[in-house]
C-alpha angles and dihedrals in degrees: 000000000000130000105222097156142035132169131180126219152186129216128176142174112205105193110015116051095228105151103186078055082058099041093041091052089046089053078044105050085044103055097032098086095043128109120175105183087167080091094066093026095060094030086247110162114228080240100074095056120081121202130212124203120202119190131184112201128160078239120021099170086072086057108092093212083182095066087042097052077048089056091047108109098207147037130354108315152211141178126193125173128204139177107291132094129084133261109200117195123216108231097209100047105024097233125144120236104212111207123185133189122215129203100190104182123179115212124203126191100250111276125220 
């Protein structure tokens, strides 16, 4: 496979602490501005492409990365998280800002 596409995110949830909210708006802040008309241009089907999702969370075992490949549009994909990220806390509440990254990269079988 070859690599022909990477963006980078940032997701956050401000009040809940609901990691899987942060790491689904990073995917999404990274994908939202992308257009790859190669697919219709060359007559490639979504389904050839795999798509591997990175994320870097404080705590990435409380990110469900099943419910977040379910939410990907396109191509067969998958969705690992690692250490990484930043948690801010408010001083004057108390409450945690969850902040995660996302690397989103798109693979093609080498083309001729």
């Amino acid at each position: 496979m070859q690599r022909f596409i990477i963006e980078m995110g940032m997701g956050n949830d401000q009040y809940g602490m609901d990691y899987t909210k942060a790491a689904a708006r990073a995917i999404e802040d990274a994908i939202r501005h992308s257009s790859i008309p190669m697919f219709e241009t060359l007559g490639i089907s979504h389904d050839a492409m795999e798509v591997r999702v990175t994320l870097g969370a404080q705590e990435p075992d409380k990110i469900d990365t099943e419910a977040l490949v379910a939410k990907l549009p396109r191509g067969k994909a998958s969705v690992t998280a690692t250490h990484g990220g930043l948690n801010v806390v408010n001083p004057d509440t108390g409450n945690t800002l969850v902040i995660v990254q996302a690397a989103v990269e798109a693979f093609l079988p080498k083309q001729a």
